[in-house]
N, C-alpha and C positions, 0 to 999 in steps of 0.2 A: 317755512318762515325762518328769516335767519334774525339772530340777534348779537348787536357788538355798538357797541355803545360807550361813552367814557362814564358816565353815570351808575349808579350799581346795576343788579339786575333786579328782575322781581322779587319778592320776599316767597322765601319757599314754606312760608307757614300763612294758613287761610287760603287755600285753595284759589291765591291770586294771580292770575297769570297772563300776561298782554305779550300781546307783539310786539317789536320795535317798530321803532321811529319808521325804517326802511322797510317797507311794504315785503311780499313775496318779491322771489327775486322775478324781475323783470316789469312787476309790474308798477312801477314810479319811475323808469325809465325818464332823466330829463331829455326836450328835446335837442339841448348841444350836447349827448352825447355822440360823438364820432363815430361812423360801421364802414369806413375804408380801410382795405389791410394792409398790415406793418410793411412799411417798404423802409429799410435802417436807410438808403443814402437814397436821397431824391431829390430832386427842384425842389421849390416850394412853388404852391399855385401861381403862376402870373408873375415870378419872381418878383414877389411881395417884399417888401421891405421889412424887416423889423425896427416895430417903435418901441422905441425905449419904454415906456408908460406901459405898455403891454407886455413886455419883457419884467419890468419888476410886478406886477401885478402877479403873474403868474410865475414868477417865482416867493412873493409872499403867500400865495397860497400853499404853493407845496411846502411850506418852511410849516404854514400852520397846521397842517397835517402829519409831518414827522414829527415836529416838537411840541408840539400840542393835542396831538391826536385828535384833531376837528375833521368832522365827515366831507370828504371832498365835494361829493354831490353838494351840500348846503353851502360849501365855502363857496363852490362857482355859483350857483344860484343867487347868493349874496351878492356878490362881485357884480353881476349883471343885470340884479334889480339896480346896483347902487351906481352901475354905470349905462344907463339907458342909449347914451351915443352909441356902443359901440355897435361898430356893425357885425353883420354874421362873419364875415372874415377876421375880423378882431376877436370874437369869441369862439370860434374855429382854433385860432392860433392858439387861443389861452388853454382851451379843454385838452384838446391835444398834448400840448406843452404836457400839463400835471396830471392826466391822464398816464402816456407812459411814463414820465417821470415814477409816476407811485408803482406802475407797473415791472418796470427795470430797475428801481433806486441802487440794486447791488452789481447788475451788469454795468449801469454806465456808471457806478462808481468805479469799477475796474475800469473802462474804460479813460476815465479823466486821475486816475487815481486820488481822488479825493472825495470827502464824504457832506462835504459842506451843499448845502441845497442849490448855489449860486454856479456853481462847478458843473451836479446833478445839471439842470436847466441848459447848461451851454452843450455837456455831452448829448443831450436828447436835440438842441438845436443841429448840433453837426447830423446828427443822423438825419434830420429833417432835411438836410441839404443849405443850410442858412451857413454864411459865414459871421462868425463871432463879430458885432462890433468895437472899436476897438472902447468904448465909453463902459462895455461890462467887464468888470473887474472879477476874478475870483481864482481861488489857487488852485493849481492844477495844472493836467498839460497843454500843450496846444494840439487845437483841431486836425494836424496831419499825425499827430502820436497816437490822438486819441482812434484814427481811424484804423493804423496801422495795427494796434492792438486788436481791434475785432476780430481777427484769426487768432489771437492767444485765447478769446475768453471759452473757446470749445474744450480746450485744456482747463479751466477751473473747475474747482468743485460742480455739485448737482445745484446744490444751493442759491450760488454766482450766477449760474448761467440762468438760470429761472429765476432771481429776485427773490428768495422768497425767504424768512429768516428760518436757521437751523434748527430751532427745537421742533418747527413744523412739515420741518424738512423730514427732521426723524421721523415726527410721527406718521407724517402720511408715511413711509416707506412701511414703519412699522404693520401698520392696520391693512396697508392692498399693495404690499409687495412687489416683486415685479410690474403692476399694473398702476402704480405710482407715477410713473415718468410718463407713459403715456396722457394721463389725467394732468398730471404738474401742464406739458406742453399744452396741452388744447386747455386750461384752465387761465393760460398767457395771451391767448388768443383773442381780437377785439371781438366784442360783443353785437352780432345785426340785432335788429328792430322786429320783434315777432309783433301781432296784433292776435286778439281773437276776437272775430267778427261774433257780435250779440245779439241773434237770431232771431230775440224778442223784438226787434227792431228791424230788422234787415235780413238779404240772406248772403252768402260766399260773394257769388259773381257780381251781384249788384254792389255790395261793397268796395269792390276793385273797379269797379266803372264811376261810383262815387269818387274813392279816392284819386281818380283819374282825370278826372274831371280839376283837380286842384295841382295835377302835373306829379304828382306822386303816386310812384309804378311800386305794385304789388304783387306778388307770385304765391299762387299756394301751397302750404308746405304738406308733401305726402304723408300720409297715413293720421293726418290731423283734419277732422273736417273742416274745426273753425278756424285754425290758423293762417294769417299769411307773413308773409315774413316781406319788408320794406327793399326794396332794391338800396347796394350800396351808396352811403353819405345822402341818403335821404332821412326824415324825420319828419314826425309827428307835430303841427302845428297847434298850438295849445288851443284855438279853437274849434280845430278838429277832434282831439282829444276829450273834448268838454262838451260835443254833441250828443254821445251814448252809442253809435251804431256800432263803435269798437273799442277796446279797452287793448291798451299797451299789458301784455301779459307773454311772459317769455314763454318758447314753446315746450318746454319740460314742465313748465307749473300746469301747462295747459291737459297735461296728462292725468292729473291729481283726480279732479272732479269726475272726470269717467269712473274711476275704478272705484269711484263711493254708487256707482250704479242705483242714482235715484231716480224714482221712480213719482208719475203725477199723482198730486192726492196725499205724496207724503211726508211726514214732518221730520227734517232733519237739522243738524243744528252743528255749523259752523262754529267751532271750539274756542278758536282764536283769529277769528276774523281778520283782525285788525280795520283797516279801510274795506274787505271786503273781494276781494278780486276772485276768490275764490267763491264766495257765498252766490255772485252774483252770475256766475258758468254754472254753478249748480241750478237758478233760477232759470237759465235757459236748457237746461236739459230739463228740466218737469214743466218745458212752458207754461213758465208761469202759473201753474196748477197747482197747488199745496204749499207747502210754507215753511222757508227758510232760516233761520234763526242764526245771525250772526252776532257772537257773544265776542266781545273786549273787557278789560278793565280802564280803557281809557276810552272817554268819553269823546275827546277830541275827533278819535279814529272811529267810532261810529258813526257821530255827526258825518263824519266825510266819507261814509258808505251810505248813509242818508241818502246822501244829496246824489251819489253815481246810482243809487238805485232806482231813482225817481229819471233821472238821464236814461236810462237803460229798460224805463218801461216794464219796473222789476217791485215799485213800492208796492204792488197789493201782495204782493208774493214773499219779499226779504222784510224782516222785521230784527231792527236791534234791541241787543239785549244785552245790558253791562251787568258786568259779573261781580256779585258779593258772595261771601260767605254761603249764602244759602241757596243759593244759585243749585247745586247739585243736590241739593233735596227738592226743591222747588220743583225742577225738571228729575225726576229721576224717574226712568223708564216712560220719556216723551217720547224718544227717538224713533225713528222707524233707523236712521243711520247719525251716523257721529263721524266728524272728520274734524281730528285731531292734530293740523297742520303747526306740529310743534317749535315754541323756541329751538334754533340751534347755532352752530360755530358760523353757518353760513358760506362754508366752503366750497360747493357749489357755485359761488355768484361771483368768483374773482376776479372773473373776465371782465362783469360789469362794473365792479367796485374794487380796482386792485389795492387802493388803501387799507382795505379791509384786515389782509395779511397782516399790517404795521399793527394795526390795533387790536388785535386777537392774544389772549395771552391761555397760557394753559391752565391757569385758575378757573376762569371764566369759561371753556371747555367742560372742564371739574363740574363745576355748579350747575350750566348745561344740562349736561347728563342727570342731576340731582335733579331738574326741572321737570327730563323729561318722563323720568323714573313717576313722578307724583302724581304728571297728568295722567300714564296710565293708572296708574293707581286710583284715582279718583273717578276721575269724569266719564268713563265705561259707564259709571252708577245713571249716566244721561241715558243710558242705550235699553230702549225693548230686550228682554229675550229674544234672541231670533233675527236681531239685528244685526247690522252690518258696520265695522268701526273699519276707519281709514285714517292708519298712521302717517303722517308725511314730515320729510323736512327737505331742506335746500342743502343740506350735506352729504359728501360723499363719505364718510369717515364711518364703518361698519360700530365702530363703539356707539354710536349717535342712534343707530338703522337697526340692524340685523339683531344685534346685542342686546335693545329694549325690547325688540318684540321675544325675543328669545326668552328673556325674563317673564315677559307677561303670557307667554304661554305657560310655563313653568309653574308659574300659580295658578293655573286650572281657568277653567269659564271660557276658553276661547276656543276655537280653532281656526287656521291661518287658511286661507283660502290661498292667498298669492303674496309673493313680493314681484316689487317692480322697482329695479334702481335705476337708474337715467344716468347714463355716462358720459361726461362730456366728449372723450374723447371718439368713442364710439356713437355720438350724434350730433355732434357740435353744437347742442343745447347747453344750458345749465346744468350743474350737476343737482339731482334728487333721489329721494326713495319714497318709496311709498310701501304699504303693506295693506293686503284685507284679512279682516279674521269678522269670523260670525261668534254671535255672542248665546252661550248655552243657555 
C-alpha cells in the first residue's frame, strides 16, 4: 500500500492508520490508462489532428500537477466526467499527453530546454510524431532542435535521463546500489493491465472466454494462477469491472495474499484494507470458508470494499471493520494470520503513477518509516501465538522492507520465515515486498 498525498499523513498517536486515497498499486487502475509502448517518434493513430481544446486541456492538467500537486489519476477522471463528448481518441490523446509528460518532465525538459509545462506538452507532442500548431505558443526550442537533441540526453545526468528529481535519485542509488539503474529503467516503463480472476465466482479459462466475448484478449501470466495480464491498449470497461468475476489488481500485489498462506475455517484480518483488494484474494483462497476482516480508519474505503465484496460473492466471508483506539485490544489474539499491507513511499507504482515522483518528499518518507515502525509495534497484539504476520508494501526502498522487519525481529516474538521482494526490473511487475514471520 503506498501513500502520497498533499494532505498530512495519519497521526502516528492512537493506533490510527488508513490507506491512501490510491488503493494497492494496480488495483484502481483507471480504464484510460494507456499499456502501448513508448515509441519517442511515431505517426499519431490515423493522423489525428490536434484540437486545440484538447491540447490546453491537457496541458492544464499537467500544470495542476506540477504546481499544485493534484493526483493526476483524479485530475483526468475529472476532466472526463466534466467532458462526457469526448471520445476515446480525445481521451487517448489527453492520458497519453500527461501521462509521459509527469513521466519524462526532466527529459523533455532537456529536450525543449525549458521547464514551463506549455514547452513540456509540445516536447512529449514531437515525440508522439504530431507537428506543433502554429496557434501553441510557448518558450522553448523548435520541434527539429528539440529532436536533434535526443542523442545528447544519453550524455546527462542519471537523474535527466529517467525524470526523476535528485534527492530521490540519491536515495535510491544510496539504499540498492548498483541495482538502482536497472529498477529506475523498468520503473519508466508503461504500466499493462493485470486482472485477478475471483475464483469465487468463475475460474482462469472461463474468464478469458468471458472477456472474449466483449473483444478483449487476455493471456495468463506464468507462475500466477489467477492472473491474466490484458493484451496491449486494451482496458477494462467499467462495467466489466463492476461485475466481480475479476478485479483490476497488478500482478506483484497478486503475490501478497499467498504468502499470508490462509487457510479455510480461519480468521484473519486485513490490517489496512483500505477498499480491500487484498482482503477479497484472501477470501478466495479460503473459498469463502472462514472470515476475513478488513480493517480501515476510513469509512468511505470500507463502504467500497462492502460493496466489491458482495460483487465478488465474498460478503458472508469479508466483514469490515474500522479502526479505533481499541480496536487492538478488542482483537488481540483473534488472528490465526495478520497482513499488515503498510503505509509507504509507494515506489514501486511509478510506472503506474509517474507523478507520484513530483510529490514525494523526503519528510513524508521520514514519517513513513515512523508509521511503519508502530504498526509493527502494535497490531502483532491482533495475532494468536503461533500465528503467521505478513508484512507488505509497494516499495522498493530496503529502509521501508528489510529494515522494519529487521527491527521487529530484534525485539524478540518473531521469527522470519521468508522475505519476498518483487523487482520490477526482474519481473516487469510493480515494485513490492513482503515478509512472513511466525509469531512465538
Amino acid at each position: 500500500m503506498h501513500l502520497i498525498k498533499s494532505i498530512p499523513l495519519p497521526p502516528l498517536t492512537g493506533l490510527i492508520f488508513s490507506k491512501p486515497t490510491i488503493d494497492s498499486a494496480g488495483e484502481l487502475i483507471s480504464a484510460f490508462r494507456l499499456v502501448c509502448h513508448h515509441a519517442r517518434f511515431r505517426e499519431p493513430s490515423g493522423h489525428m489532428k490536434m484540437h486545440r481544446i484538447l491540447a490546453e486541456a491537457a496541458s492544464t492538467i499537467a500544470k495542476s500537477v506540477f504546481r499544485e500537486h493534484k493526483v493526476l489519476d483524479h485530475e483526468l477522471a475529472t476532466a472526463f466526467e466534466e467532458n462526457p463528448k469526448w471520445g476515446k481518441r480525445d481521451r487517448s490523446f489527453i492520458a497519453e499527453t500527461v501521462f509521459e509528460v509527469a513521466r519524462w518532465r526532466r527529459a523533455l525538459s532537456f529536450l525543449v530546454d525549458s521547464e514551463e509545462t506549455t514547452a513540456l506538452c509540445a516536447a512529449q507532442w514531437v515525440r508522439m510524431g504530431y507537428e506543433i500548431p502554429e496557434w501553441w505558443a510557448f518558450h522553448g526550442r523548435p520541434a527539429e532542435e528539440m529532436k536533434s537533441r535526443e542523442a545528447a540526453l544519453a550524455d546527462q545526468p542519471r537523474a535527466v535521463r529517467e525524470s526523476i528529481p535528485d534527492w530521490l535519485d540519491a536515495l535510491g542509488a544510496s539504499e540498492l546500489g548498483p541495482a538502482w539503474d536497472a529498477e529506475l529503467t523498468a520503473l519508466n516503463q508503461r504500466a499493462a493491465i493485470f486482472l485477478r480472476v475471483n475464483t469465487l465466482r468463475t475460474t482462469r479459462p472461463e474468464a478469458i472466454a468471458w472477456l472474449a466475448s466483449f473483444q478483449i484478449s487476455a493471456s495468463e501470466v506464468p507462475g500466477l494462477p489467477d492472473a491474466l495480464v490484458l493484451a496491449p491498449g486494451k482496458s477494462l470497461p467499467k462495467s466489466l469491472r463492476l461485475d466481480g468475476r475479476v478485479e483490476i489488481q497488478d500482478a506483484g500485489s497478486q503475490m501478497i495474499a499467498p504468502l499470508v498462506d490462509p487457510q479455510p475455517g480461519e480468521r484473519i484480518i486485513d490490517a489496512c484494507s483500505g477498499a480491500g483488494g487484498k482482503s477479497l484474494h484472501l477470501a478466495a483462497l479460503i473459498h469463502g470458508d472462514g472470515r476475513v476482516f478488513g480493517m480501515d480508519i476510513d469509512s468511505k474505503k470500507l463502504a467500497e470494499l462492502d460493496r466489491r465484496a458482495k460483487r465478488a460473492n465474498a460478503h458472508k466471508c469479508v466483514k469490515s471493520k474500522e479502526i479505533t483506539k481499541a480496536t487492538t485490544t478488542d482483537f488481540a489474539e483473534v488472528a490465526d494470520r495478520l497482513l499488515i499491507d503498510a503505509p509507504c513511499s509507494g515506489l514501486g507504482t511509478l510506472k503506474r503513477q509517474p507523478d507520484l515522483k513530483w510529490r514525494l518528499k523526503p519528510a513524508a518518507i521520514e514519517r513513513l518509516r515512523g508509521i511503519q515502525a508502530e504498526l509493527l509495534d502494535h497490531y502483532p497484539a491482533m495475532l494468536k501465538p503461533g500465528g503467521r504476520l505478513v508484512y507488505a508494501t509497494c516499495s522498493i526502498l530496503p529502509s521501508e522492507n528489510h529494515a522494519a522487519i529487521a527491527r521487529l525481529l530484534e525485539k524478540g516474538g518473531f521469527t522470519l520465515i521468508q522475505e519476498s521482494p518483487v523487482s520490477p526490473a526482474a519481473t516487469g511487475f510493480d515494485g513490492f515486498y513482503a515478509a512472513a514471520l511466525l509469531k512465538h
